[in-house]
GUBANU-473424 format. One record per residue: residue number from 1; x, y, z of N, C-alpha, C in turn. Coordinates in Angstrom, 2 decimals. Layout:
N
+-----+---------+---------+---------+---------+---------+---------+---------+---------+---------+
! num !    n_px !    n_py !    n_pz !   ca_px !   ca_py !   ca_pz !    c_px !    c_py !    c_pz !
+-----+---------+---------+---------+---------+---------+---------+---------+---------+---------+
! NUM !       X !       Y !       Z !       X !       Y !       Z !       X !       Y !       Z !
...
+-----+---------+---------+---------+---------+---------+---------+---------+---------+---------+
//
This chain:
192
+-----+---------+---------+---------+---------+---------+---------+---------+---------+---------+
! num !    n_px !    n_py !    n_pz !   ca_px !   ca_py !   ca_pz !    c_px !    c_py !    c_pz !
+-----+---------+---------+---------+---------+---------+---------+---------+---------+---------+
!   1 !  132.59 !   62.30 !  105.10 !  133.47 !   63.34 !  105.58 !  134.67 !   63.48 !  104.63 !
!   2 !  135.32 !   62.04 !  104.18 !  136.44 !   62.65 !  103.19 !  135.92 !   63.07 !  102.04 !
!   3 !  134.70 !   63.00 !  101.21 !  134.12 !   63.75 !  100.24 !  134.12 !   65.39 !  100.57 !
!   4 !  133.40 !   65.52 !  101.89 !  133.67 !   67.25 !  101.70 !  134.92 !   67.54 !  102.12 !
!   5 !  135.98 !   66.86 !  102.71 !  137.18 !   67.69 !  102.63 !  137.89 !   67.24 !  101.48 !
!   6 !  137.61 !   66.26 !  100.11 !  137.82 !   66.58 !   98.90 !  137.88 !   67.63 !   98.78 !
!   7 !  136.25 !   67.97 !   98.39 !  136.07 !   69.27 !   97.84 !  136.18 !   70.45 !   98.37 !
!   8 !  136.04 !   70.76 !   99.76 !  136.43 !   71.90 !  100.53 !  138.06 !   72.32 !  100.88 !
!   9 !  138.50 !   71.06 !  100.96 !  140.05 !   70.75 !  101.74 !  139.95 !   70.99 !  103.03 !
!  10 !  141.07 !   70.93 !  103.39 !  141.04 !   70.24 !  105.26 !  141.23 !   71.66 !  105.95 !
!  11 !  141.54 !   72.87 !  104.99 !  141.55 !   74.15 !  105.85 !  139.85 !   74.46 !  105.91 !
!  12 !  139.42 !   74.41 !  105.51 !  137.71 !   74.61 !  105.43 !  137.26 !   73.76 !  106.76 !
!  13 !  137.84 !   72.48 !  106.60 !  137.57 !   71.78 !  107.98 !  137.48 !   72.47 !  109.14 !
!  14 !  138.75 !   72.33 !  109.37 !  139.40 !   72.78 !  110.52 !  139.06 !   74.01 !  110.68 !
!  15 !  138.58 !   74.92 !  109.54 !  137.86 !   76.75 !  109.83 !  136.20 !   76.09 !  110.53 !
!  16 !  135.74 !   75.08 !  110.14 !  135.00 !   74.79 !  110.80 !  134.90 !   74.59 !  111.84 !
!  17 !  135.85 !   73.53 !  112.41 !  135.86 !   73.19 !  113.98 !  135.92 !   73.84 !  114.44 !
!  18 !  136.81 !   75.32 !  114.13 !  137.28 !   76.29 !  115.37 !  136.27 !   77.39 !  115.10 !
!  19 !  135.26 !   77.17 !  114.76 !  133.73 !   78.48 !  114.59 !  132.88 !   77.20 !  114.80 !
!  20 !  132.90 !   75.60 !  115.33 !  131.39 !   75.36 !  115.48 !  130.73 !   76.13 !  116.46 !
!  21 !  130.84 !   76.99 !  117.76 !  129.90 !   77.81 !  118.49 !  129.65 !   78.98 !  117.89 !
!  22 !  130.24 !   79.40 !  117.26 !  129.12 !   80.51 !  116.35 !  128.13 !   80.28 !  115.19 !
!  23 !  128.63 !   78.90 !  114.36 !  127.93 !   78.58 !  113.32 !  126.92 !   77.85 !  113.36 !
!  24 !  126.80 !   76.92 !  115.46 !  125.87 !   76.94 !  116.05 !  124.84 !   77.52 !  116.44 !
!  25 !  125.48 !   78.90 !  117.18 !  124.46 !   79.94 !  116.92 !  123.65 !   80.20 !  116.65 !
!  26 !  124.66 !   81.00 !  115.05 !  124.15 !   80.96 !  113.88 !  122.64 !   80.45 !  113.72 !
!  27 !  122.81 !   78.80 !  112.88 !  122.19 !   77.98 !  112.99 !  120.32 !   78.24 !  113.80 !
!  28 !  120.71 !   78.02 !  115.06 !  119.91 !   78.14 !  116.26 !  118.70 !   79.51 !  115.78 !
!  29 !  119.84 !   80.52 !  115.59 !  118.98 !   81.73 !  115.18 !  118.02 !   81.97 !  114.28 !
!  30 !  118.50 !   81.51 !  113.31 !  117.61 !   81.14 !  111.59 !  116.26 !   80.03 !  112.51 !
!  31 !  116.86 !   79.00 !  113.24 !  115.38 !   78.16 !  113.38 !  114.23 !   78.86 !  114.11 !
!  32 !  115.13 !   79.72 !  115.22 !  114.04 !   80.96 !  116.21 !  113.50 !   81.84 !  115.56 !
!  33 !  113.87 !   82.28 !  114.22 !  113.67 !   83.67 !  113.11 !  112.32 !   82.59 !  112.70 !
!  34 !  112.69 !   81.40 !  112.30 !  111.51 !   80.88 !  111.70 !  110.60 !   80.50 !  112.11 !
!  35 !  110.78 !   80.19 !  113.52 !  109.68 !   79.89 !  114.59 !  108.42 !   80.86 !  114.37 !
!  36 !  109.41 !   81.59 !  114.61 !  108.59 !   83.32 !  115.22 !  107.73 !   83.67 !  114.12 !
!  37 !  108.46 !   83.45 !  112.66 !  107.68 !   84.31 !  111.25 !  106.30 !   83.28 !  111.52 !
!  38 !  106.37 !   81.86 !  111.65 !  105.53 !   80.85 !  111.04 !  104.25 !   81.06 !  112.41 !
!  39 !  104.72 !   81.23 !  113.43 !  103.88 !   81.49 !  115.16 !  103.55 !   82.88 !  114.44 !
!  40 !  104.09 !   83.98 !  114.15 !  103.61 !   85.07 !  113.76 !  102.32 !   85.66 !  112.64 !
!  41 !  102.66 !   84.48 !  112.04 !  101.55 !   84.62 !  110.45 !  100.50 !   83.62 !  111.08 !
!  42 !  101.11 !   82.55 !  112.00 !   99.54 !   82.38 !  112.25 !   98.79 !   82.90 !  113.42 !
!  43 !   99.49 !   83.57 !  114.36 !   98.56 !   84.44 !  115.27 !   97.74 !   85.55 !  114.36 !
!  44 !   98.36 !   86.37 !  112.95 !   97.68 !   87.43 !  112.70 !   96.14 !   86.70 !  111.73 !
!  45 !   96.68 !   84.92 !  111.10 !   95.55 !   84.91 !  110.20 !   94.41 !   84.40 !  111.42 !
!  46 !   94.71 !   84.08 !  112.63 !   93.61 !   83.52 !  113.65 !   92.87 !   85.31 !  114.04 !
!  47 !   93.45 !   86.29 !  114.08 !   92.94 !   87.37 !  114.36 !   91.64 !   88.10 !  113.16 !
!  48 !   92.24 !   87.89 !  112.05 !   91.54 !   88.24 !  111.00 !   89.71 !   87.50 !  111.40 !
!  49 !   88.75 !   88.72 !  110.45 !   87.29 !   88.07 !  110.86 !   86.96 !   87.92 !  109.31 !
!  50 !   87.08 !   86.40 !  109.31 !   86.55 !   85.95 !  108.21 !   85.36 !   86.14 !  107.34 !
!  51 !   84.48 !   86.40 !  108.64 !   83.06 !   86.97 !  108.21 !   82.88 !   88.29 !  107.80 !
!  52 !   83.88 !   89.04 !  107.20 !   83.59 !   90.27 !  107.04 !   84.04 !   89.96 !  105.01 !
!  53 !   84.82 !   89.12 !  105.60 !   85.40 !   88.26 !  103.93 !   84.58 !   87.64 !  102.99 !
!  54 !   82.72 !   87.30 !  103.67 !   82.38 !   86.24 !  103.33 !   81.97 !   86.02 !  102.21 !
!  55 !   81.54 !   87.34 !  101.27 !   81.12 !   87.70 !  100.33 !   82.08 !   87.80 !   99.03 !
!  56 !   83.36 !   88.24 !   99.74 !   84.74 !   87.71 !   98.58 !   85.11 !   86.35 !   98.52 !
!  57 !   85.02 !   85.30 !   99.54 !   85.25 !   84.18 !   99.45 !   83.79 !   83.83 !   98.68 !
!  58 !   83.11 !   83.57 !   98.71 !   81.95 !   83.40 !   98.21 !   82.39 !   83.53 !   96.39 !
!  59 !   82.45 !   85.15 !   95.93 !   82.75 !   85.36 !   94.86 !   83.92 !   84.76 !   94.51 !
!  60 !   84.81 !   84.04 !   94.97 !   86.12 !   83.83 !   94.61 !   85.20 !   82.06 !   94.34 !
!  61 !   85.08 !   81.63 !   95.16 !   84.05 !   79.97 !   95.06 !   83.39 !   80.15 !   93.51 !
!  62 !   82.14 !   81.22 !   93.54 !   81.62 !   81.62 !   92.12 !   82.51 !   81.36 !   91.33 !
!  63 !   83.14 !   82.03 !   90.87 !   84.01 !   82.42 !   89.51 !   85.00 !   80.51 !   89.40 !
!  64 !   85.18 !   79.92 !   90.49 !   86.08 !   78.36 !   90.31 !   84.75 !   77.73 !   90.14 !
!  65 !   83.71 !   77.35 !   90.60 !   82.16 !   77.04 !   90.54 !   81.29 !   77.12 !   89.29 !
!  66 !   81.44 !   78.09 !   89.28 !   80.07 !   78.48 !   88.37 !   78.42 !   78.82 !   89.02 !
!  67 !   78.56 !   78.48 !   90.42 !   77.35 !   78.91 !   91.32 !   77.56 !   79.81 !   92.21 !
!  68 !   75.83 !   80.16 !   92.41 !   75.82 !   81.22 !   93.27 !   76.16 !   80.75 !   94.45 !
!  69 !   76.70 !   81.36 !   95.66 !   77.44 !   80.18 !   97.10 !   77.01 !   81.78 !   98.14 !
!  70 !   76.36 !   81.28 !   98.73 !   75.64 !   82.49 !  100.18 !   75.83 !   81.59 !  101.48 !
!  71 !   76.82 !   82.42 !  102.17 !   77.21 !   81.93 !  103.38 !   76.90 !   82.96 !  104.75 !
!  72 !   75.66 !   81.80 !  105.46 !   74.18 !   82.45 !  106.33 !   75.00 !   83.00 !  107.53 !
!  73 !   75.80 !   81.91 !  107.27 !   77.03 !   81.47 !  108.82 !   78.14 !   81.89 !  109.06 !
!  74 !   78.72 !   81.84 !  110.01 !   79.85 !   82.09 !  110.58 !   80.97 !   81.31 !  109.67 !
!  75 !   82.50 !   82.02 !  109.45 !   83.35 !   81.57 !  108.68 !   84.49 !   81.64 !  109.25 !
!  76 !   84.99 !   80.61 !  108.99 !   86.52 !   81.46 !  109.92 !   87.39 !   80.45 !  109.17 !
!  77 !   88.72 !   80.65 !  109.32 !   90.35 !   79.58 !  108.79 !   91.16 !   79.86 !  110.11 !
!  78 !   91.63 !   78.44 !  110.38 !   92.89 !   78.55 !  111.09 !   94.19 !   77.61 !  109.97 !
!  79 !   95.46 !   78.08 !  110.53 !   96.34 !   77.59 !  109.99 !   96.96 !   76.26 !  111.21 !
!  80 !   96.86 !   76.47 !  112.15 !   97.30 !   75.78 !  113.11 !   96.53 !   74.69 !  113.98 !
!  81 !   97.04 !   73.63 !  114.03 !   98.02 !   72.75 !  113.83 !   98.59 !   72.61 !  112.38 !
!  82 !   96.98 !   72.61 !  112.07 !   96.95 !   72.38 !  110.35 !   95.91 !   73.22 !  110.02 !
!  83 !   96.25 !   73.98 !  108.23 !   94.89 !   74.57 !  108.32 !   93.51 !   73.98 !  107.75 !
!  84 !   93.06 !   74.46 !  107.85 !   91.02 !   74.47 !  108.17 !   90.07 !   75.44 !  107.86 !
!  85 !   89.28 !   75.25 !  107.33 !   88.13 !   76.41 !  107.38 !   86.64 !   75.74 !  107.27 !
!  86 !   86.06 !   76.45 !  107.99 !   85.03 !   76.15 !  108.41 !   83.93 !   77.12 !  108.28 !
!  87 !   82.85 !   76.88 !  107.56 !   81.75 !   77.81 !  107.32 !   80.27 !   76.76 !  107.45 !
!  88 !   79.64 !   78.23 !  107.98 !   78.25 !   76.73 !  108.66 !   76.86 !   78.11 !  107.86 !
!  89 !   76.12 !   77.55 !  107.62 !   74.63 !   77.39 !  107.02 !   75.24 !   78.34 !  105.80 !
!  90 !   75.43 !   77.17 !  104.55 !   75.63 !   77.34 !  103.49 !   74.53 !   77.19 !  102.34 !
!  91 !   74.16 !   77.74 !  101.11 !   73.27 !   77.71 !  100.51 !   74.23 !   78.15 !   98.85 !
!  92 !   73.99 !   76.57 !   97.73 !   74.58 !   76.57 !   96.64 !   73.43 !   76.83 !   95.64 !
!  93 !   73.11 !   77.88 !   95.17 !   72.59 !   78.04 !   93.69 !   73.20 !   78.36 !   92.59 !
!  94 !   72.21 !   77.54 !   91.31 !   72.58 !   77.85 !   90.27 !   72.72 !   79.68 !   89.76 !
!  95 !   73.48 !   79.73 !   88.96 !   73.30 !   81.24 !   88.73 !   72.29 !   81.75 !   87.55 !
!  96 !   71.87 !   80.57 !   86.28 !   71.21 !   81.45 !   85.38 !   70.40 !   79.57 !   85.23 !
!  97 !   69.57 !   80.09 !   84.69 !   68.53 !   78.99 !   83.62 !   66.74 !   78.68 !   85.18 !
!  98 !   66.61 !   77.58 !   84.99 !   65.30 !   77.74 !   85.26 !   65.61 !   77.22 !   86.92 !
!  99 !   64.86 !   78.21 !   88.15 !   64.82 !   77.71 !   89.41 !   66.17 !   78.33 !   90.13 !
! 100 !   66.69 !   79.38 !   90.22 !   68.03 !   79.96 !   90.21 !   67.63 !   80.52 !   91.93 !
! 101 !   66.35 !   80.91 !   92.05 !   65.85 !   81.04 !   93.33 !   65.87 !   79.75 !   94.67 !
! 102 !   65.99 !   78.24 !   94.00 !   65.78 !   77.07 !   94.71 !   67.05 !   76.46 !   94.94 !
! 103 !   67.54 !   76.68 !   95.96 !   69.11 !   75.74 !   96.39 !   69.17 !   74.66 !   95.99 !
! 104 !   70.44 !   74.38 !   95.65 !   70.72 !   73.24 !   94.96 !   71.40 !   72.52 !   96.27 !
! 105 !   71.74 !   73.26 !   97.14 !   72.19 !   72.60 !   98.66 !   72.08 !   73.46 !   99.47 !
! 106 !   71.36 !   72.68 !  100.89 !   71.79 !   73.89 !  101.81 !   72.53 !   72.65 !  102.59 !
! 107 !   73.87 !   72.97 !  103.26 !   74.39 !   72.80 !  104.74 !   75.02 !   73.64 !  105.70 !
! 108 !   74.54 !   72.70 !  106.57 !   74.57 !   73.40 !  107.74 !   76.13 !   73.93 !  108.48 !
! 109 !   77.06 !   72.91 !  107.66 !   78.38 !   73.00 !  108.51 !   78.78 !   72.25 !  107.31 !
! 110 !   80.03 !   73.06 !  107.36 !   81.04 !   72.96 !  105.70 !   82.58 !   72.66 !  107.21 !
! 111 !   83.46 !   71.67 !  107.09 !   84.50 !   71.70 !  108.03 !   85.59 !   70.80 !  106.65 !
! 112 !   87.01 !   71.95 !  105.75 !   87.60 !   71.43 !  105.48 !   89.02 !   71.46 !  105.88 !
! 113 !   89.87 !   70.28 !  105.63 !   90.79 !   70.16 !  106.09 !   92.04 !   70.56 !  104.74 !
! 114 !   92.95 !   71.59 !  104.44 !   93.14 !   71.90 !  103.35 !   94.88 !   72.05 !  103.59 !
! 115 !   95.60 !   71.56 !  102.77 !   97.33 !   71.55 !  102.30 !   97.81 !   72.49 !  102.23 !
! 116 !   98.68 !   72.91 !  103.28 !   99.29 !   74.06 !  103.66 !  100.19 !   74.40 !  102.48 !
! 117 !  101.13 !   73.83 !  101.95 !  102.45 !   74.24 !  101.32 !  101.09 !   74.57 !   99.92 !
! 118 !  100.46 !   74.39 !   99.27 !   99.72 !   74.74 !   98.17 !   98.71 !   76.01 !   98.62 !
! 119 !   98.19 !   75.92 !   99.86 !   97.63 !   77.24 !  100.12 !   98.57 !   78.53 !  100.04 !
! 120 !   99.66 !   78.65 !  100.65 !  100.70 !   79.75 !  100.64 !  100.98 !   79.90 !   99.41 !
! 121 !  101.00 !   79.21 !   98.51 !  101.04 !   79.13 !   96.82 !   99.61 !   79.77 !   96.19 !
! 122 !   98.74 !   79.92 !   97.41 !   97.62 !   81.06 !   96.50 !   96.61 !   79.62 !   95.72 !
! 123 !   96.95 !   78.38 !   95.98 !   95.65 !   77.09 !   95.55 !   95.26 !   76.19 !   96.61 !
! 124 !   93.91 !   75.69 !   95.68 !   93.22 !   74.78 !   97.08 !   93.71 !   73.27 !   97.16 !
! 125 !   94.08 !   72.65 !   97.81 !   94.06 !   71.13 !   97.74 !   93.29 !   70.91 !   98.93 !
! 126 !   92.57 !   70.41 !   99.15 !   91.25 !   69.73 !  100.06 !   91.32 !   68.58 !  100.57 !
! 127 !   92.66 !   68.02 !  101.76 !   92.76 !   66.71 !  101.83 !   91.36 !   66.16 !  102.23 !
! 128 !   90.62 !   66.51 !  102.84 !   89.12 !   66.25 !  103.64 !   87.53 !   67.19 !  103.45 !
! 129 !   87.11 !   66.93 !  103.17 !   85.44 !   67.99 !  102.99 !   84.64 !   67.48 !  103.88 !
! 130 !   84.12 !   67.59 !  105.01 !   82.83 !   66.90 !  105.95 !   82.18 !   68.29 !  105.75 !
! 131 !   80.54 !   67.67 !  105.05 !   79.64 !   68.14 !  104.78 !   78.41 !   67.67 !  106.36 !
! 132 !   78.22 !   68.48 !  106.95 !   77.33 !   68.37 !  107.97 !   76.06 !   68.76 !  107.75 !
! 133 !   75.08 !   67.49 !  108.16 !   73.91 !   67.53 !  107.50 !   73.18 !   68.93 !  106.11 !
! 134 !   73.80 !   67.99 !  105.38 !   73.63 !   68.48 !  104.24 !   72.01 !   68.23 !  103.65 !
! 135 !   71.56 !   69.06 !  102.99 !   70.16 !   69.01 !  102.64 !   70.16 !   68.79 !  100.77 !
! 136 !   70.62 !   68.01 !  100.15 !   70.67 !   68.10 !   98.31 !   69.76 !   68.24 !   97.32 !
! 137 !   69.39 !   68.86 !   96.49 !   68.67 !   68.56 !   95.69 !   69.30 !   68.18 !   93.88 !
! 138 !   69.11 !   66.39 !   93.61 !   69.04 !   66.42 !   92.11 !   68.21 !   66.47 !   91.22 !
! 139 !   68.24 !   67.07 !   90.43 !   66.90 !   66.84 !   89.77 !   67.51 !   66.62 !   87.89 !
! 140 !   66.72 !   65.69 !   87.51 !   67.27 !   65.10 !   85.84 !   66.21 !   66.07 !   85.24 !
! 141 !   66.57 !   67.02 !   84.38 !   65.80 !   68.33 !   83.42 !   65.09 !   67.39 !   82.69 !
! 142 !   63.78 !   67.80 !   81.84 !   63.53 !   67.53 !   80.67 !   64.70 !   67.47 !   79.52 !
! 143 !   65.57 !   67.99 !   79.40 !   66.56 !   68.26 !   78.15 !   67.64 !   66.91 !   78.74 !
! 144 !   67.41 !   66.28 !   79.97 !   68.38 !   65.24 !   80.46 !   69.52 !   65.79 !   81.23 !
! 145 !   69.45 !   67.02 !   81.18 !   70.87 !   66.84 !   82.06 !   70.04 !   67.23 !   83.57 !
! 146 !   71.57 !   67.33 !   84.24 !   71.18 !   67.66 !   85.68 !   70.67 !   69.04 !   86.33 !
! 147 !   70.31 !   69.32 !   87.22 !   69.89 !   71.15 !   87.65 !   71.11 !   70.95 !   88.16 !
! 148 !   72.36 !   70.80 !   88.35 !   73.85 !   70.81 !   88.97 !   74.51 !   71.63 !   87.73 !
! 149 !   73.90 !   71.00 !   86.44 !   74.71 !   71.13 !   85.11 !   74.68 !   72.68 !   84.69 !
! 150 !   76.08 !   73.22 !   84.87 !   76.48 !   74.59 !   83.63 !   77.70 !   74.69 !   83.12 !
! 151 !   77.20 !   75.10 !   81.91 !   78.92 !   75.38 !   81.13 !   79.74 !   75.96 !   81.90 !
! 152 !   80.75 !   75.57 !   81.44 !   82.16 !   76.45 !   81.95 !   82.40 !   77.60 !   81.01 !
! 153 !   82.54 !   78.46 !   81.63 !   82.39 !   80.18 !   80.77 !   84.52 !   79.87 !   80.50 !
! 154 !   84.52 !   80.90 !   79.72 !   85.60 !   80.99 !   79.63 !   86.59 !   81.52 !   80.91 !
! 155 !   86.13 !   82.41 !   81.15 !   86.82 !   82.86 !   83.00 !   87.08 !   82.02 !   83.83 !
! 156 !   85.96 !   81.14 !   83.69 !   86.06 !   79.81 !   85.10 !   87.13 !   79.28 !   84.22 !
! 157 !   87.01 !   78.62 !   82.96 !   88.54 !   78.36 !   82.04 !   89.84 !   78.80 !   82.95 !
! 158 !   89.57 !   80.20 !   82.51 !   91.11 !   80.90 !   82.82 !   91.51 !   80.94 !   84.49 !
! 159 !   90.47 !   80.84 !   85.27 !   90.79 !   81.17 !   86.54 !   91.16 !   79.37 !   87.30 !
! 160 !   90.47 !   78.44 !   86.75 !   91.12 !   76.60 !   86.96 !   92.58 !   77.00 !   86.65 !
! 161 !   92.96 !   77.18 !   85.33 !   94.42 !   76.91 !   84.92 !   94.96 !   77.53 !   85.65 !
! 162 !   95.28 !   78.95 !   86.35 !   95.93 !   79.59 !   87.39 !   95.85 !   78.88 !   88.37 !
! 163 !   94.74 !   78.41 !   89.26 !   94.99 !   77.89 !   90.32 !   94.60 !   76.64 !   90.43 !
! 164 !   94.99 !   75.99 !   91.16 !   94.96 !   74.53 !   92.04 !   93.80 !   73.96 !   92.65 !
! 165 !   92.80 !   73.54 !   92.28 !   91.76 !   72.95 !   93.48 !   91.90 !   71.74 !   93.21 !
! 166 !   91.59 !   70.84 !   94.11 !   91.59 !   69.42 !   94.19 !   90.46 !   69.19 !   95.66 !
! 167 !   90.18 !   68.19 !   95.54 !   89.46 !   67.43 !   96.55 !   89.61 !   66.15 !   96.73 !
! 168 !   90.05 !   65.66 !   97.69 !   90.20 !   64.57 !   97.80 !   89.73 !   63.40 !   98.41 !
! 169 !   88.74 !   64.38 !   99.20 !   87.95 !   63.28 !  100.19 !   86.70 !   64.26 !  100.55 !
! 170 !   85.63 !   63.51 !  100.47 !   84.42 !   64.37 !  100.95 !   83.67 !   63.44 !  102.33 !
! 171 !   83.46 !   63.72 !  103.24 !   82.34 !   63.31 !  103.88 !   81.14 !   63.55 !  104.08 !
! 172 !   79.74 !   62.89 !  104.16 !   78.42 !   63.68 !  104.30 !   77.69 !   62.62 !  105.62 !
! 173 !   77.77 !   63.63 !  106.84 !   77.41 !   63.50 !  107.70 !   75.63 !   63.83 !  107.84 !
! 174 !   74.89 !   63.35 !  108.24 !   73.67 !   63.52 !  108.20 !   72.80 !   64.15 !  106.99 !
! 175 !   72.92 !   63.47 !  106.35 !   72.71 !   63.87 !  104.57 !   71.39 !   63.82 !  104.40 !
! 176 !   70.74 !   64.39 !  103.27 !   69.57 !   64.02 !  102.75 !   69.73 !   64.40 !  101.41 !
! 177 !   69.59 !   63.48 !  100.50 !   69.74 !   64.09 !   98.91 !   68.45 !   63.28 !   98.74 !
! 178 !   67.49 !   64.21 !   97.75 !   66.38 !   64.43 !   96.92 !   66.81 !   64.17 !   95.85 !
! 179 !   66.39 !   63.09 !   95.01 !   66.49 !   62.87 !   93.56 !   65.15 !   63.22 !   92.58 !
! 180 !   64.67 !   63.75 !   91.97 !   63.70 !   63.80 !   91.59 !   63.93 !   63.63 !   89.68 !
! 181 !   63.77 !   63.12 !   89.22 !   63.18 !   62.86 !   87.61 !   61.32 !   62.73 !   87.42 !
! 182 !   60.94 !   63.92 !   86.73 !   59.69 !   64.28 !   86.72 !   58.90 !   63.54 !   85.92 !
! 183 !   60.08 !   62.86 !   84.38 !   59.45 !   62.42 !   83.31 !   59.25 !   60.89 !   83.54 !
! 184 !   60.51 !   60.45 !   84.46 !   59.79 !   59.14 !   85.14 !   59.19 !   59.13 !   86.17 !
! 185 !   58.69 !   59.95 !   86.94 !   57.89 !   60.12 !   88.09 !   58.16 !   59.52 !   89.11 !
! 186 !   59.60 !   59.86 !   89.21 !   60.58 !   59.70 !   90.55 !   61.14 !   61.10 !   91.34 !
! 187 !   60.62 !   60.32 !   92.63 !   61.00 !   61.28 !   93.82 !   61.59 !   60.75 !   95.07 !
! 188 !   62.48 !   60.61 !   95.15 !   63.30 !   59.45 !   96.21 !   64.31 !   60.52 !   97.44 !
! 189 !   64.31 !   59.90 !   98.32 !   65.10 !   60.57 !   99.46 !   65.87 !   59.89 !   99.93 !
! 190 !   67.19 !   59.73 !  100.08 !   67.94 !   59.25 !  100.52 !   68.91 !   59.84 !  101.56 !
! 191 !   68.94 !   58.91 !  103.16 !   69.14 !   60.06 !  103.98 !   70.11 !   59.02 !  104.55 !
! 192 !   71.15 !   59.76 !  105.26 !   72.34 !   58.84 !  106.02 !   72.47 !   59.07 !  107.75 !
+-----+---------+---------+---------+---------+---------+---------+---------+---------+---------+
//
């Protein structure tokens, strides 16, 4: 207290004491203004139908990805408590080279849990991913790499550095990943 009436002096004080019920107010008002904006933005994003979106979210996944992403299912985001989005019978393909027709995943239920102060910033941070029975396929190419494996085009380049994704935690609830290598004549299933 004697630091700010250093720097303020003791008439600043005392202009204080004799306005604390308005600067209370005050105060009070700004927290109800903010109530209302933050209750307000999230009643209108719970109204919005995600599923009409699903095909821009999709393309927006593409272009950070590099795969094709078709969502069978229902989609929706809430912001409240915390936000979330949730999309169910999902299907990840490659976009170009051999088998572009054969999912590289299907699940059934995508439920993530995602960082508010970086979403309003227009990026993803992903504190949580639960993958619900997920269906995988790996497969090791003749040339050695994976059917997962594609370059990064220059766009996917430019569109990472703009924004934010992170993941930080994945879960896979009733899983099944398919490994297959043809040239060693492995075909393994591994299910949780």
């Amino acid at each position: 207290i004697l630091y700010i009436i250093d720097i303020f002096g003791k008439d600043f004080l005392c202009l204080l004491q004799e306005n604390y019920a308005v600067i209370k107010k005050i105060f009070i008002g700004l927290i109800v203004v903010v109530a209302l904006a933050v209750g307000g933005l999230s009643a209108y994003i719970s109204t919005i139908d995600w599923n009409k979106h699903k095909d821009k979210i999709a393309e927006q996944l593409e272009n950070i990805t590099g795969k094709r992403i078709v969502f069978g299912g229902s989609v929706s985001l809430s912001v409240f408590p915390t936000p979330y989005l949730t999309a169910k019978d999902i299907k990840i393909y490659n976009k170009s080279g051999d088998n572009t027709n054969e999912p590289l995943a299907v699940i059934n239920e995508m439920v993530t849990d995602l960082s508010l102060v970086p979403l309003l910033k227009g990026n993803f941070v992903v504190n949580n991913m639960s993958l619900i029975n997920p269906n995988i396929l790996i497969e090791f190419l003749p040339d050695g790499k994976l059917n997962w494996y594609s370059e990064i085009s220059d766009e996917q380049k430019d569109t990472l550095d703009e924004v934010e994704v992170a993941l930080n935690s994945v879960m896979l609830k009733d899983a099944s990943v398919q490994i297959i290598n043809k040239g060693l004549n492995v075909d393994i299933t591994i299910q949780n």
